[in-house]
N, C-alpha and C positions, 0 to 999 in steps of 0.2 A: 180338340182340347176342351172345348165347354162338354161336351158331352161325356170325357173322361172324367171331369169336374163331379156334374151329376151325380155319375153314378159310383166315383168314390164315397162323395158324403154322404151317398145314400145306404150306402153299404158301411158305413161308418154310424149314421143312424140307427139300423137295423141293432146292428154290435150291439150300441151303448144304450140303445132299448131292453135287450135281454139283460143286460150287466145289470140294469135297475130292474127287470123284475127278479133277477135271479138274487140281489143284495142291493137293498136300497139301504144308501149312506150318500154322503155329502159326495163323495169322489165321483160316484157313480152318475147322479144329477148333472153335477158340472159339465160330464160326459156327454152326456144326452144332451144339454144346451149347447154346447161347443159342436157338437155335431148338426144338431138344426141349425145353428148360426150358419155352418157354413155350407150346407142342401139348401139355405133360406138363397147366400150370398150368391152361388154358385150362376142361380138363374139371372145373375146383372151382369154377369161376364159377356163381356162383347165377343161375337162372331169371328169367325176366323175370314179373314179375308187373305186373297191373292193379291202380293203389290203386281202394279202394272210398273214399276219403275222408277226412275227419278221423273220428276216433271218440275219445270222453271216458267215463271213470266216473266218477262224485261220489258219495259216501257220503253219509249220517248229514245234517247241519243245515248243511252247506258250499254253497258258490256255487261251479260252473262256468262257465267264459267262454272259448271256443274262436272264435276268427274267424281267417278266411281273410287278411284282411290289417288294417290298421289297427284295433285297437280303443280306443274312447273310454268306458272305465267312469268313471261316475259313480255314485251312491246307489244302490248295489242290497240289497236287503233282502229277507231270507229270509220267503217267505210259507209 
C-alpha cells in the first residue's frame, strides 16, 4: 500500500510538472503543490503489517472474553 502510495503521487508530480511547464497559471501551481504535498506525505505512511490476531491480558481474579464475532456470555465463574 505505501509503495502504491509513492508511486501514484509520484506520477501525479511528474503530470502537474509538465502541466506547469506546458501553462503556467494558478491552476496548474496548485497542481504541483497538491501533488508534492502528497509524494511529501506519502513517505509517513506506516508499513504494512500482518495481524498475528486478537491478543488479551487479564490480571488477578478477572474473567476475559475475547471472540471474533458474536459472543453469548452467560454464567461464567471464576475457577
Amino acid at each position: 500500500m505505501r509503495i502504491a502510495a509513492i508511486l501514484v503521487s509520484l506520477i501525479a508530480v511528474l503530470l502537474s510538472l509538465a502541466w506547469v511547464i506546458n501553462k503556467t497559471a494558478f491552476d496548474s501551481g496548485v497542481a504541483l503543490a497538491a501533488a508534492l504535498a502528497a509524494l511529501f506525505s506519502s513517505f509517513f505512511l506506516k508499513r504494512d503489517s500482518i495481524s498475528s490476531g486478537q491478543t488479551q491480558q487479564v490480571s488477578g481474579g478477572s474473567v476475559g472474553i475475547q471472540a471474533g464475532r458474536d459472543a453469548n456470555v452467560r454464567d461464567i465463574k471464576n475457577q
